[in-house]
N, C-alpha and C positions, 0 to 999 in steps of 0.2 A: 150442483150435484149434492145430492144428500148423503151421509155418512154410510148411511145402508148400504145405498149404490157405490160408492166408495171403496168400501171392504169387499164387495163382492167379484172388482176387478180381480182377470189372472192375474196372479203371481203375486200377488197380497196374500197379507195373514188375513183371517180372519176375526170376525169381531172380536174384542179382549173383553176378559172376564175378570172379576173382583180382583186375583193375583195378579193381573198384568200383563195376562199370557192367551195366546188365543185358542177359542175351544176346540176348531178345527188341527187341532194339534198330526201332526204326522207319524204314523206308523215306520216301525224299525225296519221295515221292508221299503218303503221309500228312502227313507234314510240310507239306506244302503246304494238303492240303485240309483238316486242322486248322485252319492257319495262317489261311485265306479266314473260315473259318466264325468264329472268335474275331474277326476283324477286323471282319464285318459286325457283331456282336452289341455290339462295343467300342463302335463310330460310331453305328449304327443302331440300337441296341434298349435306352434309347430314343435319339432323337435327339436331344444339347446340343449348344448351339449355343457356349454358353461353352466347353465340351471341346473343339469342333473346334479354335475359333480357338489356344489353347493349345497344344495338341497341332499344328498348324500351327507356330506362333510357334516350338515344339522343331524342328520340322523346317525350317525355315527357316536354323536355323544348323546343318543336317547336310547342308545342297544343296538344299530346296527341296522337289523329289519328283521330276526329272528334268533333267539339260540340254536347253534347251528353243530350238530354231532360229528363233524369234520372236522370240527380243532381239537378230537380227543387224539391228538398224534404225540408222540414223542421221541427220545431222542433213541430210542431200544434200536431202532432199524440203520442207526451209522452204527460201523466197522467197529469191532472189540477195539482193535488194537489202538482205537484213536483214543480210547479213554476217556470215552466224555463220563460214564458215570463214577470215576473215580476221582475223577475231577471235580465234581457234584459236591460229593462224600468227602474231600478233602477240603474245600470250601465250606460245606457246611460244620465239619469239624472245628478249620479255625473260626469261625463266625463264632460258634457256641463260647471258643476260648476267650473272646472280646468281648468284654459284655459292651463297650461303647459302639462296636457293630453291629452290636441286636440291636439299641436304643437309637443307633442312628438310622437303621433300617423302618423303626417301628415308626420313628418320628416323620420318614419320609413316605411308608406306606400310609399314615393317617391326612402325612397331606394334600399327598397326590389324592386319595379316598375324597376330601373335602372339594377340593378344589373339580374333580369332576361328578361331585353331587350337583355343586353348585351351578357345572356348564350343564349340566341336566334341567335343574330347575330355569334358567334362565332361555334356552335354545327350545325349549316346549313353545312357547310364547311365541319365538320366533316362526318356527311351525305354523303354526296357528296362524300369524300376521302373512307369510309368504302364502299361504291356502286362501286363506280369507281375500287377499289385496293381488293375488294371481302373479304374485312375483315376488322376489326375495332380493331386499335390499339390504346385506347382511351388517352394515358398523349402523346403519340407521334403526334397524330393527333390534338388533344388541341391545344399545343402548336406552330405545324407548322403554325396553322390556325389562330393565335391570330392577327398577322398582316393584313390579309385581313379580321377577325374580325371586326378589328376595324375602318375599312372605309366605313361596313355594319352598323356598330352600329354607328357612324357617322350619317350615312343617316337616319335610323331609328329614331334615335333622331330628327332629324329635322325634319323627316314628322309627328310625334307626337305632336312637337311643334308648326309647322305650322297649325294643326288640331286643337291642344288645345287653341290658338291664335282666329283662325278662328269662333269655337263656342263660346268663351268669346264674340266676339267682336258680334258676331250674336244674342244672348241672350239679351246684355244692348240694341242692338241699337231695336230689338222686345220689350223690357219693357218698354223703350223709348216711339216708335210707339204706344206700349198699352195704357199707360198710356195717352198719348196726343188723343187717339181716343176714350179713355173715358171718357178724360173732355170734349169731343165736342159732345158725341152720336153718332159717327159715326161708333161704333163696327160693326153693322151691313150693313155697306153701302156693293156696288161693288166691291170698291177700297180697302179695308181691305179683302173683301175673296180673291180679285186675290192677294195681297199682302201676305197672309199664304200660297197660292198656291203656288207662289213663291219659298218662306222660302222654301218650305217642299221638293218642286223639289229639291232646291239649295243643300240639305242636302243628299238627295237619291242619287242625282246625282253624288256629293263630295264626298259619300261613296264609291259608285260600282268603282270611280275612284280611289282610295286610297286601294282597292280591290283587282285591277287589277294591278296596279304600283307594290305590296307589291308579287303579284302572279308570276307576269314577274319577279321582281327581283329573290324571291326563285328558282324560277322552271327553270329559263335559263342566267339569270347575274350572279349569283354564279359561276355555272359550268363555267361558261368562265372566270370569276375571276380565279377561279381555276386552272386551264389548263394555262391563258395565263399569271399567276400573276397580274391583273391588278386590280388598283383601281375603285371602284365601276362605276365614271362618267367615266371615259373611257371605259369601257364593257358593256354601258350603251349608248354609243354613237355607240360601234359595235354593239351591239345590234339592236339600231333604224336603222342604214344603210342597215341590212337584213331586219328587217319588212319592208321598206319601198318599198322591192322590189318585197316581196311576202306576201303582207296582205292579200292575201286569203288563206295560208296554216297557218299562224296565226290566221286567226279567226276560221278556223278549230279545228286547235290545243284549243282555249282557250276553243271554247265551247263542245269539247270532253274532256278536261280537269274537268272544271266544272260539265260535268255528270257524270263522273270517282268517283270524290267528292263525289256528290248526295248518287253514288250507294255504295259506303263504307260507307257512313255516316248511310245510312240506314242498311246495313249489322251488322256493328258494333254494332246499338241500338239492333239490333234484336236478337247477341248474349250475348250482353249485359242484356240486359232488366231483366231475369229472376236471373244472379247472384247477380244486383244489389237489386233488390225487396226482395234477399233473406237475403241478407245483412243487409237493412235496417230493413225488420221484426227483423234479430236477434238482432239487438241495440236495436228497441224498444222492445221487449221482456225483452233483459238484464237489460234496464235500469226502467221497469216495476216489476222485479222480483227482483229491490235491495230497489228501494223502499215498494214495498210489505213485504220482509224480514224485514227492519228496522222497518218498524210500528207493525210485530207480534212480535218483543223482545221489544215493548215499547220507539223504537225511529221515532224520525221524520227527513226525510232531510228539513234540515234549509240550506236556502245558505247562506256562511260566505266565506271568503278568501282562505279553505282549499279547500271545496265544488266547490266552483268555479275554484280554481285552475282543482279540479280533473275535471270537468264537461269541461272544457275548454280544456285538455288533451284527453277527450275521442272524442269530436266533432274532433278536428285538425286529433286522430289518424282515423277515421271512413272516413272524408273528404280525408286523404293521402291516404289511402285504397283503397277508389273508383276511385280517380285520380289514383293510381297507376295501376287498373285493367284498364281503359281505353285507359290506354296506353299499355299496354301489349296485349292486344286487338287491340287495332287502327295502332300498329305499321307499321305491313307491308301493308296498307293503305298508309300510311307516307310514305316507302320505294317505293312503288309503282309508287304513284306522283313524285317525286323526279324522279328517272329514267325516266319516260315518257319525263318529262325535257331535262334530261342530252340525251337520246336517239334523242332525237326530233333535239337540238341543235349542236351534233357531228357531224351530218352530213352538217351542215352549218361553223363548224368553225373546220378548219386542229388541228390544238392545243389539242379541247377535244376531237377529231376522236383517235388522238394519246393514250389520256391519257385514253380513254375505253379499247383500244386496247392492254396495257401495264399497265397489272396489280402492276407489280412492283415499277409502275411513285411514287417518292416522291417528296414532295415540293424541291427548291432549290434555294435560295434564289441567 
């Protein structure tokens, strides 16, 4: 059989070109409805129930499966008299008086921050090898994954840093500006609104870009990490060599991607919406009905170190609860995107053409 004949078989790429990649490259509309059809067949055919939650639990520390306007709740809706926000206020009062409570707090909010950047960068990968390998072998796939982890978590860090850098230095040099435009009276000039106009572009604009970098990397630098073991700025460099050559099935791809998002995020709230409302009635219910109970035997909730231990127990477990449904919810959302990715990309790069095609691909270093 001749190479011709060869390439021309279904379900082959077709012929490769100078870069590596075949010309018959696939449009972001197949990519997609590949993408749907592998996701149902992943979830649903058959149905485990062990795999969801799993494959949940993965998506859990990569956002869930949407931002979700249902956890803007708070604690306004318990009973005055229970004093939760004076209990807040009084906490945070002493807190302010400790300065080794603020520093112990900062120390623990940077490392809890670190340490789930890092199950971020590593559990993408995972993603990636459960979709690609049609199963999720989670301490095997961890661990294959930790080395190209860690050159996502690398990068991560640094566009974090570069960001956190960025609005420091954006913030003094504005209090700066303030300040010197109010000892002159000039808050109101031309020169001060185009100046916030500025600012504010400079930040939208720093955003959607940091957006997009953070999207591209998930949804098509991985997979090729993946596939061709390579460190981030090198699949990042093959990466830009393909877009540069078809930015218009990439800008396809982004803003079909982006509505893909939209319309799960909405889906999501809409299945959402009613478990969580019901949730939250039954906390405040329950926690209506314990303080109702204490005051008809003659007691009162006092907050004291026990109380707030438990009050602080009940919030963390009520908060894991709803994350936890969100993601079990959101999941195949998550799986969704991710594949659209990896589909989109296989047909531009031989390496992950192979490793869709070859369920059994394992890492090998």
């Amino acid at each position: 059989m001749t190479p011709g004949a060869l390439s021309s078989l279904p379900g082959l790429p077709g012929p490769l070109g100078k870069a590596g990649r075949s010309h018959a490259a696939g449009s972001p509309a197949e990519a997609l409805t590949a993408a749907f059809h592998n996701t149902w067949r992943l979830l649903f055919r058959p149905f485990d129930v062990r795999r969801w939650f799993k494959l949940s639990l993965v998506c859990l520390f990569l956002g869930g499966g949407t931002p979700s306007a249902a956890f803007n709740w708070s604690l306004g809706g318990l009973r005055n008299d229970a004093g939760v926000r004076g209990a807040v206020e009084s906490a945070r009062q002493y807190a302010s008086e400790h300065l080794w409570l603020v520093i112990l707090a900062t120390v623990f909010g940077l490392a809890l921050a670190l340490v789930l950047l890092y199950l971020r960068a590593v559990l993408r990968f995972v993603l990636v090898d459960a979709i690609l390998n049609r199963t999720l072998e989670f301490g095997r796939s961890f661990q294959d994954a930790r080395a190209l982890g860690n050159s996502y978590f690398r990068w991560l860090l640094g566009m974090v840093a570069v960001i956190v850098v960025a609005l420091a230095a954006g913030v003094v040099l504005a209090v700066r500006y303030l300040r010197a435009a109010a000892g002159t009276g000039e808050t109101t000039s031309l020169a001060f609104s185009i100046a916030l106009v500025v600012a504010l572009a400079a930040v939208i604009l720093g955003s959607l870009l940091a957006v997009l970098l953070v999207t591209l990397t998930d949804d098509l630098v991985v997979p090729i990490m993946y596939a061709e073991r390579l460190a981030l700025a090198p699949a990042w460099r093959k990466l830009w060599a393909v877009i540069s050559d078809d930015v218009g099935a990439f800008a396809v791809y982004m803003v079909l991607r982006f509505g893909v998002s939209l319309l799960v995020g909405a889906l999501v709230l809409l299945i959402l919406f009613p478990s969580v409302l019901s949730l939250l009635s039954g906390a405040l219910i329950a926690s209506t009905l314990i303080v109702v109970a204490l005051g008809m035997v003659g007691l009162h909730w006092v907050w004291n170190p026990v109380t707030i231990l438990l009050g602080a127990l009940a919030v963390l477990l009520l908060t894991g609860t709803m994350v936890a449904l969100l993601s079990v919810v959101g999941m195949p959302g998550q799986v969704l995107l991710q594949d659209f990715g990896i589909r989109f990309a296989a047909s531009r790069f031989p390496a992950l053409e192979s490793a869709w095609r070859s369920p059994t691909l394992r890492f090998s270093d």
